[in-house]
Gaussian input, Z-matrix of N, CA and C with variables (Angstrom, degrees):
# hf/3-21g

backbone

0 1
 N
 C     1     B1
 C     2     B2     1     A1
 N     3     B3     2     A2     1     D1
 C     4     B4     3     A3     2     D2
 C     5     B5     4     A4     3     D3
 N     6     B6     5     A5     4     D4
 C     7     B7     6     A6     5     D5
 C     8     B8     7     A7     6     D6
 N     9     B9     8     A8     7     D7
 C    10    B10     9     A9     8     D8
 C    11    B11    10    A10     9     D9
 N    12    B12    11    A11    10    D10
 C    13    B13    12    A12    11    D11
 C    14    B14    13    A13    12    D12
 N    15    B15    14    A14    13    D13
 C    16    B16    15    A15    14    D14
 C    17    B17    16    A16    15    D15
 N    18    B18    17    A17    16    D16
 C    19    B19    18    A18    17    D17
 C    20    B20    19    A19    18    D18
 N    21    B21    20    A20    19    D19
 C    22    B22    21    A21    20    D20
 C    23    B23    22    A22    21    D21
 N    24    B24    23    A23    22    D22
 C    25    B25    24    A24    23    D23
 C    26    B26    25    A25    24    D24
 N    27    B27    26    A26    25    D25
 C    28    B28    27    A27    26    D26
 C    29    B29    28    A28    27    D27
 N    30    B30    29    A29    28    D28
 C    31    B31    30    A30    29    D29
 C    32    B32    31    A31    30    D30
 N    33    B33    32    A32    31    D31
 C    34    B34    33    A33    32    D32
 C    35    B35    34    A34    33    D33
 N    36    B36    35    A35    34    D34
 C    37    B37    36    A36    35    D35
 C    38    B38    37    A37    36    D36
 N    39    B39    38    A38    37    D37
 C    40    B40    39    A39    38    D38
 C    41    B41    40    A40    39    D39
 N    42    B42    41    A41    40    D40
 C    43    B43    42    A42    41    D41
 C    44    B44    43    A43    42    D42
 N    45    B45    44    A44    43    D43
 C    46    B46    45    A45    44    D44
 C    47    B47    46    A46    45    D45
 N    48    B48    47    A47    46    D46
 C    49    B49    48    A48    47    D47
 C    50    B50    49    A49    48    D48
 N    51    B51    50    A50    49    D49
 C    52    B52    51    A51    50    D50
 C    53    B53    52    A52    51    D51
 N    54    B54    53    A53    52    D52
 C    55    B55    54    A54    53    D53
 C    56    B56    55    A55    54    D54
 N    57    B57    56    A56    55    D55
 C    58    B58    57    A57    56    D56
 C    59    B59    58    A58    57    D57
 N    60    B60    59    A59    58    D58
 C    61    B61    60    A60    59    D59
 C    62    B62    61    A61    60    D60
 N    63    B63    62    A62    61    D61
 C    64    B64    63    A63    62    D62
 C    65    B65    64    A64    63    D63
 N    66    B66    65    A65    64    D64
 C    67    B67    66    A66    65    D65
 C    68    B68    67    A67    66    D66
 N    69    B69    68    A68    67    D67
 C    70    B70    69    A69    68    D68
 C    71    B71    70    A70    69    D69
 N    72    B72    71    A71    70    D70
 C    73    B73    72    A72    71    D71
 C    74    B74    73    A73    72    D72
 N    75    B75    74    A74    73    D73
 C    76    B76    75    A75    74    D74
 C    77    B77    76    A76    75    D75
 N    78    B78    77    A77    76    D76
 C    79    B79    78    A78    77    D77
 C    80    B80    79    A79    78    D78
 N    81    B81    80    A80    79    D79
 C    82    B82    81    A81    80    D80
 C    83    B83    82    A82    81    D81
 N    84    B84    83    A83    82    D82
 C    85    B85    84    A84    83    D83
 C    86    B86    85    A85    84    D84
 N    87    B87    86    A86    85    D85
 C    88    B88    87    A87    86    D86
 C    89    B89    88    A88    87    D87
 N    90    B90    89    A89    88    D88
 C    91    B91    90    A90    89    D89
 C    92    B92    91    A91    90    D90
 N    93    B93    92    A92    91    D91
 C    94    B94    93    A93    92    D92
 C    95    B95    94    A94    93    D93
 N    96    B96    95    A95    94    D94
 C    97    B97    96    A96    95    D95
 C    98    B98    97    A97    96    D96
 N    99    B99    98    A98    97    D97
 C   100   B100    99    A99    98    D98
 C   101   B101   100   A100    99    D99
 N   102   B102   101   A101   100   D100
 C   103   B103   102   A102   101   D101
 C   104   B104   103   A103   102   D102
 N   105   B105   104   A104   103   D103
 C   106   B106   105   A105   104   D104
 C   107   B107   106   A106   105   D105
 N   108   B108   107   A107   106   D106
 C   109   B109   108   A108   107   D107
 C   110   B110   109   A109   108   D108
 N   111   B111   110   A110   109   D109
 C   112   B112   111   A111   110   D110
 C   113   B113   112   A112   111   D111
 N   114   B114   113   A113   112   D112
 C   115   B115   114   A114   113   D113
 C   116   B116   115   A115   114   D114
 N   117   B117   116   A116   115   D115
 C   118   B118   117   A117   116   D116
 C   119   B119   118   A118   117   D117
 N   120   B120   119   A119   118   D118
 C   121   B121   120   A120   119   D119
 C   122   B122   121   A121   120   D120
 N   123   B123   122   A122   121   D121
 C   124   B124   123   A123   122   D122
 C   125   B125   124   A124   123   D123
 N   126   B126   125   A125   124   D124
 C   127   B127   126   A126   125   D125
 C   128   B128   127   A127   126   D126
 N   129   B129   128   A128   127   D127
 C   130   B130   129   A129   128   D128
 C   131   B131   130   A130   129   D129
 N   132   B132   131   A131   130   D130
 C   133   B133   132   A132   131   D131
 C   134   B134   133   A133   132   D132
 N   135   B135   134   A134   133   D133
 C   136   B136   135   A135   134   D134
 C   137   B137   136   A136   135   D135
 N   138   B138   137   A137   136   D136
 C   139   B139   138   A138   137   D137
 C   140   B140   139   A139   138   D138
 N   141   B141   140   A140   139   D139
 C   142   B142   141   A141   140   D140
 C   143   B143   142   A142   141   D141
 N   144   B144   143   A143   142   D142
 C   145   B145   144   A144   143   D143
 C   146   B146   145   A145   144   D144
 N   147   B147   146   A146   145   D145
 C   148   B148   147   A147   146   D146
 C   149   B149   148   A148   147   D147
 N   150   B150   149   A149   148   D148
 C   151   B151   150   A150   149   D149
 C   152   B152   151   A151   150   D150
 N   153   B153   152   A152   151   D151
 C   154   B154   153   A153   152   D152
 C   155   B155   154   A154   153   D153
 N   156   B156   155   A155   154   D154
 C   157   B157   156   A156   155   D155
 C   158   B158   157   A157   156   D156
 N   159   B159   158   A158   157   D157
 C   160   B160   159   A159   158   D158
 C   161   B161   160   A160   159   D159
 N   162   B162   161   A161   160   D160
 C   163   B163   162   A162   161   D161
 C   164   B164   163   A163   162   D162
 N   165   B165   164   A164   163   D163
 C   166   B166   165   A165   164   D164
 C   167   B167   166   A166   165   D165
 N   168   B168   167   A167   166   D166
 C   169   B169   168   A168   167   D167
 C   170   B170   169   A169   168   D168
 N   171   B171   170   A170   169   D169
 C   172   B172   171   A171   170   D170
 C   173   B173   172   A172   171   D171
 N   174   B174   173   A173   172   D172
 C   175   B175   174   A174   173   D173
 C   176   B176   175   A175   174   D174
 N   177   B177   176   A176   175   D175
 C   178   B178   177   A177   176   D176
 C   179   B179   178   A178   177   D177
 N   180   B180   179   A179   178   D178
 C   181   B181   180   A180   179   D179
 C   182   B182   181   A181   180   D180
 N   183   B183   182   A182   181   D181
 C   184   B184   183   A183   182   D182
 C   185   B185   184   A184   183   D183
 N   186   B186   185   A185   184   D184
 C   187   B187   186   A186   185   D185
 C   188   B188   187   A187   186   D186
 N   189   B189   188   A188   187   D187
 C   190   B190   189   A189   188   D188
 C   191   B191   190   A190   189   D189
 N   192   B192   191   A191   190   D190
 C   193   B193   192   A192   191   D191
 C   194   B194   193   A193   192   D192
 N   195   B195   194   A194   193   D193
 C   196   B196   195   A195   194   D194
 C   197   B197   196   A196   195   D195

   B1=1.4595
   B2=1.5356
   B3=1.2464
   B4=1.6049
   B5=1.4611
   B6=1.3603
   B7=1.3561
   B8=1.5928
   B9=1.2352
   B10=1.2644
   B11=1.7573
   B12=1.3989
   B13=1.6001
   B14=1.4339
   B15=1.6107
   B16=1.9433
   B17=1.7777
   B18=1.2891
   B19=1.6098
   B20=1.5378
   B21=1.2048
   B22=2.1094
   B23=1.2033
   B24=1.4632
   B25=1.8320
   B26=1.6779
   B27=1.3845
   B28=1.3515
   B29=1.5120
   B30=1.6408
   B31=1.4815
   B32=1.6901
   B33=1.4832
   B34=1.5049
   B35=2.1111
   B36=1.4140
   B37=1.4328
   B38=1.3701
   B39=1.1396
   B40=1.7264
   B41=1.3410
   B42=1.0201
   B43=1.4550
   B44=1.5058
   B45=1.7904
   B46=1.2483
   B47=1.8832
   B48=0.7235
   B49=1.3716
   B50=1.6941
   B51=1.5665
   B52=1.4861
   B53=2.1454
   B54=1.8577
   B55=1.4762
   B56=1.3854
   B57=1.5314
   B58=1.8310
   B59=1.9632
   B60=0.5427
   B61=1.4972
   B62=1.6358
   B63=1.6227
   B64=1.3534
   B65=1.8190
   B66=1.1325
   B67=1.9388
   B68=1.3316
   B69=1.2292
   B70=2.1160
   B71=1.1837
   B72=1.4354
   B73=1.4487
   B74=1.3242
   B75=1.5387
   B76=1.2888
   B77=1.1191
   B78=1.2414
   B79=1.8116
   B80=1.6995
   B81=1.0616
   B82=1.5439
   B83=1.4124
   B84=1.2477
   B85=1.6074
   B86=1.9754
   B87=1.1561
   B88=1.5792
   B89=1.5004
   B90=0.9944
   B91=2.1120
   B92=1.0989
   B93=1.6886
   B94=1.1151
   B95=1.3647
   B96=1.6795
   B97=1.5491
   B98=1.7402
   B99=1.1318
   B100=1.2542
   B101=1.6274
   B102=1.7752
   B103=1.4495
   B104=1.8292
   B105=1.4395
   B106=1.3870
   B107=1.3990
   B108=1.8101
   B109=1.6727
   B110=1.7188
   B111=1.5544
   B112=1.6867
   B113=1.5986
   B114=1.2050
   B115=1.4224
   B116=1.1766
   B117=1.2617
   B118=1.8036
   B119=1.7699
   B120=1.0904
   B121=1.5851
   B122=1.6176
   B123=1.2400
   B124=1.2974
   B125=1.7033
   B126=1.0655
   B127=1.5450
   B128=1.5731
   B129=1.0915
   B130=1.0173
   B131=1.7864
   B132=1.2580
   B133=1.4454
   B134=1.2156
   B135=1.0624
   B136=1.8956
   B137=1.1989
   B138=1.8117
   B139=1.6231
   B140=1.4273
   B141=1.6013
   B142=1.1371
   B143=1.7880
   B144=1.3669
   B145=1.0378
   B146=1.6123
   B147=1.4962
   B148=1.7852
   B149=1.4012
   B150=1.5998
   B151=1.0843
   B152=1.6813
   B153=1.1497
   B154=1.5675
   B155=1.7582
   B156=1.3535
   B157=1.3598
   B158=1.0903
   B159=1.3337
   B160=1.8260
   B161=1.5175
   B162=1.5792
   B163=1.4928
   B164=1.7820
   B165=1.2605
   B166=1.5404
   B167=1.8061
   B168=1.4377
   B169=1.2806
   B170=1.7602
   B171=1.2556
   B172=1.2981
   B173=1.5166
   B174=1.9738
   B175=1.2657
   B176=1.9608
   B177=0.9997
   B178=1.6285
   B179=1.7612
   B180=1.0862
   B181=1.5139
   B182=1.9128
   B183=1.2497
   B184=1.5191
   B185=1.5278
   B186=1.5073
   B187=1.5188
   B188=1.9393
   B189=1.5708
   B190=1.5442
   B191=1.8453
   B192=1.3452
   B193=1.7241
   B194=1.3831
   B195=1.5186
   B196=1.5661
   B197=1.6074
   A1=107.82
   A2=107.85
   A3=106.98
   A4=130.11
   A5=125.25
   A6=115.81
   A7=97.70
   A8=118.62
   A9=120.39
   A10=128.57
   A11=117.33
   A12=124.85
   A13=120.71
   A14=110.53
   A15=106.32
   A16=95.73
   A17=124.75
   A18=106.75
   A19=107.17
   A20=126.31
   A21=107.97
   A22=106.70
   A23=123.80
   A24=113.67
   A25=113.47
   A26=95.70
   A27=118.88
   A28=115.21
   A29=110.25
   A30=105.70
   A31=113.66
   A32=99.66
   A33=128.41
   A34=84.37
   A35=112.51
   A36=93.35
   A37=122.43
   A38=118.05
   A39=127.50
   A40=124.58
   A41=123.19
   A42=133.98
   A43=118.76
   A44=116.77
   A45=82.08
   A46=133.57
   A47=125.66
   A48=150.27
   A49=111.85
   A50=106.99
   A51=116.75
   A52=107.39
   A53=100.57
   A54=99.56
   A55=104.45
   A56=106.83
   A57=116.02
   A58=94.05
   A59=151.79
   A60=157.32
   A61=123.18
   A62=87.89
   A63=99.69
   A64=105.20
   A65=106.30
   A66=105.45
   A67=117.97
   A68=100.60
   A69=107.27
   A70=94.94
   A71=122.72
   A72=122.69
   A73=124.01
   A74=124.52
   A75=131.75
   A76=126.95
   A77=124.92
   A78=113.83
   A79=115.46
   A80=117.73
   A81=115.79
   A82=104.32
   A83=106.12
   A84=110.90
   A85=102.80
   A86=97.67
   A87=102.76
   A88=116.28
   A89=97.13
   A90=103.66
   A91=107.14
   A92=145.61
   A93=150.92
   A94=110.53
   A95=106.57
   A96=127.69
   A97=91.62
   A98=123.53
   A99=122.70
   A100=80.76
   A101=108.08
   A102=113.56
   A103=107.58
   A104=122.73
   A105=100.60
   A106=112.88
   A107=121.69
   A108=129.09
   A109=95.96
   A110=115.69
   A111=103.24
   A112=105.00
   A113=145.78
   A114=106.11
   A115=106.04
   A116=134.82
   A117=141.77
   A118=95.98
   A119=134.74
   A120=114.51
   A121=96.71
   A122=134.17
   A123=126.68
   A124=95.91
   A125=107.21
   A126=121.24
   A127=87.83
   A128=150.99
   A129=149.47
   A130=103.06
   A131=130.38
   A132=140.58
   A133=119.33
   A134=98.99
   A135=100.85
   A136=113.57
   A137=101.49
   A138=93.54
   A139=108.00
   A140=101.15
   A141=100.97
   A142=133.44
   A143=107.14
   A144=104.10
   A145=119.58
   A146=94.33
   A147=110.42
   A148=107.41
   A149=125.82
   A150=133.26
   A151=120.61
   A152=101.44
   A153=130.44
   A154=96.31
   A155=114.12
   A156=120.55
   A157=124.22
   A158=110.37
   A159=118.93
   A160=112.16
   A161=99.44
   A162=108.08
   A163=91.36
   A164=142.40
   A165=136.60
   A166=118.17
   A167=102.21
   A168=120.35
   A169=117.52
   A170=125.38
   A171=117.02
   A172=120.21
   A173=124.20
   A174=96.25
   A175=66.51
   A176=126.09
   A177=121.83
   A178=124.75
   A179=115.32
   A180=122.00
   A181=81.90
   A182=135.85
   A183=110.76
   A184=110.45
   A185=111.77
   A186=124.30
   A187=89.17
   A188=86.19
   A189=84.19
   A190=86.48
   A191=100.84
   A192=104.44
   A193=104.95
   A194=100.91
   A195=110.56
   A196=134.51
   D1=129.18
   D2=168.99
   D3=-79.96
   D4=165.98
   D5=-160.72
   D6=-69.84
   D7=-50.02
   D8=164.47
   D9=-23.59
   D10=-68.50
   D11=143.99
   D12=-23.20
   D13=-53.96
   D14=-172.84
   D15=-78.99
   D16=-43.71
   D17=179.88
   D18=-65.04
   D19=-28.96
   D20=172.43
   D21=-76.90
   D22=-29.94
   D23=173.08
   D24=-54.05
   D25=-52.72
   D26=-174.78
   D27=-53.24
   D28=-32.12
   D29=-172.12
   D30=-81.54
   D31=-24.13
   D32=-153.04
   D33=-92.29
   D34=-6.30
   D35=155.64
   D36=-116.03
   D37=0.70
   D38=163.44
   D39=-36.94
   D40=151.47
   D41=161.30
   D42=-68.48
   D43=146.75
   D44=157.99
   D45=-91.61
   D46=53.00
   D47=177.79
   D48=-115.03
   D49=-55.72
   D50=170.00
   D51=-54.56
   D52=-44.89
   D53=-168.23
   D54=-56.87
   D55=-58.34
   D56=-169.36
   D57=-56.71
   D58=-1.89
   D59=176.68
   D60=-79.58
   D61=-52.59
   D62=-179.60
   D63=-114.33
   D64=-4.08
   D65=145.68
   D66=-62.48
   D67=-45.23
   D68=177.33
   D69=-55.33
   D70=-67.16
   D71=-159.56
   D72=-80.18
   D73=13.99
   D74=141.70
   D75=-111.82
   D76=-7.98
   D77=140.44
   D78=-52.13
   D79=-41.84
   D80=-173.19
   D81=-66.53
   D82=-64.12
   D83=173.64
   D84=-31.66
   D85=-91.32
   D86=173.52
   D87=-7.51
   D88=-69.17
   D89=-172.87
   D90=-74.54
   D91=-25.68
   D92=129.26
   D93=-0.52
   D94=-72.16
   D95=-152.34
   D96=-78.29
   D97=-19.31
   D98=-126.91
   D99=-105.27
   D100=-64.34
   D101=-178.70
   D102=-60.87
   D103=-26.28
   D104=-172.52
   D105=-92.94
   D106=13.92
   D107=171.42
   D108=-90.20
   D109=-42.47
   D110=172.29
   D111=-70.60
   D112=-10.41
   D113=169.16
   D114=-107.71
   D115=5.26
   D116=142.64
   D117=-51.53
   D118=-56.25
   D119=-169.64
   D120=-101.85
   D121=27.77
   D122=168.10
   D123=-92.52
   D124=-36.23
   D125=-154.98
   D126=-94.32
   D127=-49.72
   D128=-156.91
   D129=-94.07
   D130=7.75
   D131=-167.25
   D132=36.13
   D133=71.69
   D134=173.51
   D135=-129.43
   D136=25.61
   D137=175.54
   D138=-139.54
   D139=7.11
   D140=174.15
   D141=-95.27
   D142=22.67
   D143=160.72
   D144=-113.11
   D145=4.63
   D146=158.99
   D147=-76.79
   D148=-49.67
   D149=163.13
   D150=-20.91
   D151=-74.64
   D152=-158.07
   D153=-64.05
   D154=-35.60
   D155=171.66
   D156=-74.31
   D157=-30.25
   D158=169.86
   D159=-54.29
   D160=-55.88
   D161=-153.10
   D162=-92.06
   D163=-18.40
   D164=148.96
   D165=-37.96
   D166=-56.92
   D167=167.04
   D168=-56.09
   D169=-52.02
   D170=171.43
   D171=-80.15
   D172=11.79
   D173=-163.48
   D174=-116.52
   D175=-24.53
   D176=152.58
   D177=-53.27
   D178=0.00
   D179=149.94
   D180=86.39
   D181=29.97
   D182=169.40
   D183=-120.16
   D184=48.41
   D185=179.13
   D186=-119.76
   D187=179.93
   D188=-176.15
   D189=-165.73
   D190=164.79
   D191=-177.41
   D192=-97.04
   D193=137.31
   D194=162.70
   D195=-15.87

């Protein structure tokens, strides 16, 4: 059985009290993982030619406010 297999056995005997528990605690995880891969390609420049296009685009007047 893979580790993968014992955490869906494992979830599929939870409570729901235990699920909403460990739903919280894999959204956090998630956005965790999620925010520390954007400052892995912030740092590594792979967003700065998304960048450079943003701020080209708003100093050409085709941005607009929230």
């Amino acid at each position: 059985m893979t580790t993968l297999e014992e955490i869906e056995k494992a979830v599929t005997k939870l409570t729901p009290e235990q699920i909403a528990k460990f739903r919280a605690w894999f959204e956090e995880f998630q956005e965790r993982a999620f925010d520390e891969q954007i400052e892995r390609d912030v740092e590594a420049g792979k967003l700065d030619r998304l960048a450079e296009e943003a701020l080209r685009a708003h100093r050409e007047g085709r941005s607009r406010e929230l």
